[in-house]
Every structure is written in structure tokens, then in C-alpha cells.
Backbone bond lengths (Angstrom), bond angles and torsions (degrees), N, CA, C in turn:
res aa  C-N    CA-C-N  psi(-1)  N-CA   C-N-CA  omega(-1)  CA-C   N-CA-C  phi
1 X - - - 1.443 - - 1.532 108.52 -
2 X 1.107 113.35 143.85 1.347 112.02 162.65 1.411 137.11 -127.02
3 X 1.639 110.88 142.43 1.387 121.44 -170.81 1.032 131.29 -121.82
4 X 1.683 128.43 142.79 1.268 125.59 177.39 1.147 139.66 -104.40
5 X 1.311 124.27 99.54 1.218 125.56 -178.02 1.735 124.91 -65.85
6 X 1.302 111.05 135.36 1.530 128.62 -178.94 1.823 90.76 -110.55
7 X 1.653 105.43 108.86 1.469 113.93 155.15 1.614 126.73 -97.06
8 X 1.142 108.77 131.52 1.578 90.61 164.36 2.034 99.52 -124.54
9 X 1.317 94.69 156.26 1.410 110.39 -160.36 1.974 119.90 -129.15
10 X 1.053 110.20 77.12 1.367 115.56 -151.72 2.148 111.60 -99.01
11 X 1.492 104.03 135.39 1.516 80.45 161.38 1.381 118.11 -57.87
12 X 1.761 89.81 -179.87 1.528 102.73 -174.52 1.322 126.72 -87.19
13 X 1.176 152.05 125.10 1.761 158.32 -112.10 2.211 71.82 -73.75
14 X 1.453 119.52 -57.47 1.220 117.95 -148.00 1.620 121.41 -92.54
15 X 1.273 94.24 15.91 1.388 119.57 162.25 1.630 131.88 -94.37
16 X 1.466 106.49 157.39 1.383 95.05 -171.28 1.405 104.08 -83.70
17 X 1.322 137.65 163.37 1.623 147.27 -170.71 1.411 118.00 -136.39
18 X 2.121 114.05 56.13 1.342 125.17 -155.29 2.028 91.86 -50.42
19 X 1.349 128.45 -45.84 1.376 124.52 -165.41 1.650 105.37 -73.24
20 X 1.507 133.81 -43.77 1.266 131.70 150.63 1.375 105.67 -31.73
21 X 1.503 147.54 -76.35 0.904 134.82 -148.21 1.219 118.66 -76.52
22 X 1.397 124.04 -16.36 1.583 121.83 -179.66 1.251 105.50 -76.96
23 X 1.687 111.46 -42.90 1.657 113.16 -173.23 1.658 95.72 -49.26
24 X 1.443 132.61 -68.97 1.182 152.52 -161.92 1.214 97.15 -29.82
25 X 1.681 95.90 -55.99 2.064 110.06 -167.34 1.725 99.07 -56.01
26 X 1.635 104.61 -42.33 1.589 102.09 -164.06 1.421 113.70 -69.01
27 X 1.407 114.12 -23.11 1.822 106.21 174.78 1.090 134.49 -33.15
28 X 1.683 105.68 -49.98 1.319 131.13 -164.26 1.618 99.61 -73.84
29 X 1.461 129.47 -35.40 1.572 122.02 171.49 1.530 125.59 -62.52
30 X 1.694 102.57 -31.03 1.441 109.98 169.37 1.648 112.75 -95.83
31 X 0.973 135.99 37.70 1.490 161.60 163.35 1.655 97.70 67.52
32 X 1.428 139.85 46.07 0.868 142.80 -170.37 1.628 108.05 -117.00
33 X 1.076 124.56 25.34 1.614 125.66 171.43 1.001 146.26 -32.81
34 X 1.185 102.29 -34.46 1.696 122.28 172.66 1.847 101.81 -82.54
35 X 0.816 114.24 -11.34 1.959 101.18 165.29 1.120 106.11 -96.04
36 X 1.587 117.24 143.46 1.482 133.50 -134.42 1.695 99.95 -160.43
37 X 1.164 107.14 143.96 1.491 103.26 155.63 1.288 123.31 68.95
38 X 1.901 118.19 17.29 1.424 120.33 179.43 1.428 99.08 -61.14
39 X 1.621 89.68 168.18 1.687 117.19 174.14 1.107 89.66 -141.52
40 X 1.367 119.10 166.29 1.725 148.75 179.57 1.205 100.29 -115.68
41 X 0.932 127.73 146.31 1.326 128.55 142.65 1.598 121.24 -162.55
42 X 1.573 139.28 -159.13 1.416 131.81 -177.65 1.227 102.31 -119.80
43 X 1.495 104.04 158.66 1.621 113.65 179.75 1.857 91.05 -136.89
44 X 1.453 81.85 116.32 1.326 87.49 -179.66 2.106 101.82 -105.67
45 X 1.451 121.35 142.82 1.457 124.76 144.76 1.099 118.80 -83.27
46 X 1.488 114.17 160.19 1.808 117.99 169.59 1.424 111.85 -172.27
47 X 1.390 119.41 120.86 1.549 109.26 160.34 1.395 121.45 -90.85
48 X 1.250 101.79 140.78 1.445 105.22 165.50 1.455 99.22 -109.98
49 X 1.976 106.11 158.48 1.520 108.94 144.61 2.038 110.84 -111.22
50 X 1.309 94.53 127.04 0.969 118.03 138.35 1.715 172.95 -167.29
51 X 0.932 142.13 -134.32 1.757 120.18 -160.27 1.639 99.29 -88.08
52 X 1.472 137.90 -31.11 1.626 153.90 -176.84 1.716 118.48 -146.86
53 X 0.870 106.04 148.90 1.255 118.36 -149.39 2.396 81.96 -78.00
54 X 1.031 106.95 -30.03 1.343 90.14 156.01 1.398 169.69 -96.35
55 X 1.992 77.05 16.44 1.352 88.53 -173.63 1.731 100.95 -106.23
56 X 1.890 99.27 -11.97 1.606 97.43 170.79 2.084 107.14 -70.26
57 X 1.102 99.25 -23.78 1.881 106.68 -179.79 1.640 86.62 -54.77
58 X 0.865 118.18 -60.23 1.950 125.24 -170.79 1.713 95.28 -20.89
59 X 1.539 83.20 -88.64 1.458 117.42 174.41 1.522 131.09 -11.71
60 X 1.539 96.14 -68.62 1.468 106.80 167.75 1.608 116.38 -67.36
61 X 1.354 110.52 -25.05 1.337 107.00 -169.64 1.616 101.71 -83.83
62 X 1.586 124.14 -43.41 1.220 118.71 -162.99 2.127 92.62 -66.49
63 X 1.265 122.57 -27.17 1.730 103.06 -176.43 1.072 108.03 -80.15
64 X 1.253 126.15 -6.87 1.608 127.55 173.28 1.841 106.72 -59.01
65 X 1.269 75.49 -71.76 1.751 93.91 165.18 1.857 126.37 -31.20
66 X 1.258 87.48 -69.66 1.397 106.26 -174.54 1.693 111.44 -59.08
67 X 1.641 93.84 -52.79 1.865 88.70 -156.80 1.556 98.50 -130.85
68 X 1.816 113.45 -36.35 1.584 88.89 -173.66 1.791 132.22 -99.55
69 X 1.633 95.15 11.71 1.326 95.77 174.49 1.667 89.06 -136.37
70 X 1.580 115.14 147.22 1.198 149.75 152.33 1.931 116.81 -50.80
71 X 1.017 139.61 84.27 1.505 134.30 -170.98 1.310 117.73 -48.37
72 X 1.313 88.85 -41.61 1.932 104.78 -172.69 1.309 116.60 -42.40
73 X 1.729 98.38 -53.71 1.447 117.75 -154.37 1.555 125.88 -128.49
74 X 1.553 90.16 -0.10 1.415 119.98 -179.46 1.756 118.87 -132.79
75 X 1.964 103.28 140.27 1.429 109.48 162.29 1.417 112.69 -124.45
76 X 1.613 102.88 154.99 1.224 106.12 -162.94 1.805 108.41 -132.00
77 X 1.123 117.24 132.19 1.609 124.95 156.88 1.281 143.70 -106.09
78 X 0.690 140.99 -174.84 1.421 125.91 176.77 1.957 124.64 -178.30
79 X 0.995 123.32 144.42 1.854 123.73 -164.95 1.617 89.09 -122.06
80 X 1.228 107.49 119.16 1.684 125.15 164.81 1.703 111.93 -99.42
81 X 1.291 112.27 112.64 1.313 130.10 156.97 1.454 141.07 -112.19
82 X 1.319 129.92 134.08 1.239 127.90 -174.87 1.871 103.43 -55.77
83 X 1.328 120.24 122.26 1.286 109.69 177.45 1.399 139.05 -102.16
């Protein structure tokens, strides 16, 4: 079977967020002031195939791990659907 995973991939709450903070800075030029507190981060897609919808959770979770999120400095989530 196959499934598609929706990641999103965010710094860490206690880290600094140099691309969050410019957007933040830039609100206030397009009269948007009152938004505060952006973060950046990536949204990654991906299908996998595999045999149960928990062994694709494995899957997606071990490349999170491995290659598409950073541990140090990065958190990661993710929504598994039959696709």
C-alpha cells in the first residue's frame, strides 16, 4: 500500500530563528505589526510504499531521524495517510 507523508520540520522553541526574525522584523514595513514570533521552517512531502500503515510510521520516522531533520537544532512532525 502506499502512503503519504506530510512533514513539517521546525527549529527548536530555544533557539535563535535568524530567518523567523527578519520575516517578524518585515511585518511591521508592510503594516502588519501585530504578527510576532515567526519561525521558518520546511515542509517536506513523501510517499512511501508499504505492507501497514505502521510499518510506513517506521519509515517516515526513521528519515526524519536519519537525514531530513537535524536533532540538535531541529523538531519534527509528521501526518501519515493512505494515498
Amino acid at each position: 500500500m502506499k502512503y503519504k507523508a506530510e512533514i513539517d520540520v521546525m527549529p527548536l522553541d530555544a533557539l535563535l530563528d535568524p530567518q523567523g526574525k527578519a520575516v517578524t522584523n518585515s511585518m511591521k514595513n508592510i503594516g502588519l505589526a501585530e504578527i510576532t514570533g515567526v519561525r521558518v521552517g520546511r515542509h517536506i512531502r513523501l510517499f512511501v510504499d508499504a505492507d501497514s500503515k505502521e510499518l510506513a510510521n517506521e519509515k517516515v520516522d526513521a528519515a526524519c531521524l536519519k537525514l531530513l531533520s537535524n536533532q540538535i537544532m531541529e523538531s519534527y512532525t509528521f501526518d501519515l495517510q493512505e494515498a
